[in-house]
C-alpha positions as CSV (number, residue, x, y, z in Angstrom):
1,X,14.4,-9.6,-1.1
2,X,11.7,-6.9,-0.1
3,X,12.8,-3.7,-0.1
4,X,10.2,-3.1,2.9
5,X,8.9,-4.7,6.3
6,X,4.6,-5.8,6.2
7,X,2.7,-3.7,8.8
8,X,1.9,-6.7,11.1
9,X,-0.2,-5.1,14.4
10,X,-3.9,-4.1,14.3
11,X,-2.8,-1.2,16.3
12,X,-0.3,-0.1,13.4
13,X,-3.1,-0.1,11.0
14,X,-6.0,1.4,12.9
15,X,-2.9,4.3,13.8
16,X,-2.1,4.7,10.3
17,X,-6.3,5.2,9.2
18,X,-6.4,7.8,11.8
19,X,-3.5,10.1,11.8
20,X,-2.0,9.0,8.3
21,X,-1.8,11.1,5.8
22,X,-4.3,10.0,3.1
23,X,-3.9,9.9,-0.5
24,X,-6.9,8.8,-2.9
25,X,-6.8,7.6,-6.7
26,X,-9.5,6.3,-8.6
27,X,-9.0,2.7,-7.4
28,X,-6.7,3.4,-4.5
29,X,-6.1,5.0,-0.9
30,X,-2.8,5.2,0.6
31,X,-2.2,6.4,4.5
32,X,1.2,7.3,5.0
33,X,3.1,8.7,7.7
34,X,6.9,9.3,8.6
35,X,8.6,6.3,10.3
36,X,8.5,5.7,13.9
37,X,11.8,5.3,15.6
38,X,12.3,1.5,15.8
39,X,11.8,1.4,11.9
40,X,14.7,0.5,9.8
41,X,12.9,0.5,6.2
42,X,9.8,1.3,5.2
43,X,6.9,-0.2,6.7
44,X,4.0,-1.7,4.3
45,X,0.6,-2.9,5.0
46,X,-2.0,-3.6,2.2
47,X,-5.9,-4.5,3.3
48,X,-7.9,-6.2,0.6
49,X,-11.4,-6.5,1.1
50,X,-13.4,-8.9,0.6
51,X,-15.8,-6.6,-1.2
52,X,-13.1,-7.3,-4.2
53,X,-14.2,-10.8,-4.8
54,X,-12.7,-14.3,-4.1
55,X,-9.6,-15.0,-1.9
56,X,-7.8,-16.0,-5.6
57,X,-8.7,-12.5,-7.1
58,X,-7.4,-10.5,-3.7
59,X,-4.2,-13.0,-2.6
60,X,-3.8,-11.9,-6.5
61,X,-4.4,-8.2,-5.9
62,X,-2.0,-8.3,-2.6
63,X,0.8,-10.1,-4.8
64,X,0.4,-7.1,-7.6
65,X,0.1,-4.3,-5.0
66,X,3.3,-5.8,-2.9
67,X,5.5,-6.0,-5.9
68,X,4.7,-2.5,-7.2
69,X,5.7,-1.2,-3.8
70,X,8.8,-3.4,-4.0
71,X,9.9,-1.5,-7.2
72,X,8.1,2.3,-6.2
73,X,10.0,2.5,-2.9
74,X,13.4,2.0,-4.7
75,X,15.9,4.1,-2.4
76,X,12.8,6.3,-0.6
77,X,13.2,7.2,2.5
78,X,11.7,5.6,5.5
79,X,7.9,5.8,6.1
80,X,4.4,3.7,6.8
81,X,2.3,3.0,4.2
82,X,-1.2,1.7,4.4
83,X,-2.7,0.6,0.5
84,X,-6.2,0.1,0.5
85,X,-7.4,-0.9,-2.9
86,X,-11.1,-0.1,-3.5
87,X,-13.1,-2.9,-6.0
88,X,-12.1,-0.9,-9.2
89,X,-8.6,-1.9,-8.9
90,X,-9.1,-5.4,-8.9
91,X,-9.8,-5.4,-13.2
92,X,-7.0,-3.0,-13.7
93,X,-3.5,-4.2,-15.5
94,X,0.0,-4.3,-13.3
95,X,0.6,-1.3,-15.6
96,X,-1.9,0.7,-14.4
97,X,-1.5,0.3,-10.7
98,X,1.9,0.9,-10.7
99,X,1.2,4.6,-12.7
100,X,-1.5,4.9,-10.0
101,X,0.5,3.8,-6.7
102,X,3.7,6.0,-8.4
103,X,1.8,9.2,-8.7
104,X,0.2,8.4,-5.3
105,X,3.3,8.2,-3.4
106,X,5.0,11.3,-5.4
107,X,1.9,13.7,-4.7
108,X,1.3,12.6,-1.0
């Protein structure tokens, strides 16, 4: 099981671009904020573009990015994330995001 809730609303994700906090990598950029109050985990949302490529490459992408958050949140406290990977990320190894979304998360 997840060890977060997906971001579902527009509204949540345009909120999160605005007033987030906003931490950028080479191949990343990651809004966060503190948790509202109805939250009871953290909440994640991850926009692929389709500037990436085909839906194969960025349902890929989405499936990397969600399991790296799965095992970076570990017992973190409770917040919103938005991960926005640019194209670069896309060739990168599972190895390498994580490293990238973990120093992300610790210097935001």
């Amino acid at each position: 099981m997840r060890r977060f809730v997906s971001l579902r609303r527009r509204a949540d994700f345009a909120r999160l671009r605005r007033f987030g906090r906003r931490v950028s990598t080479k191949s990343l950029t990651i809004y966060r904020s503190d948790a509202q109050a109805g939250d009871s985990a953290p909440v994640v949302g991850i926009t692929v573009s389709k500037l990436l490529g085909k839906a194969v490459l960025r349902n890929k992408l989405r499936r990397r990015l969600s399991a790296i958050v799965h095992d970076a949140l570990g017992e973190r406290r409770r917040m919103r994330l938005l991960i926005v990977p640019r194209p670069v990320a896309a060739g990168l190894a599972y190895d390498e995001l994580l490293a990238e979304v973990t120093s992300a998360l610790a210097g935001g």
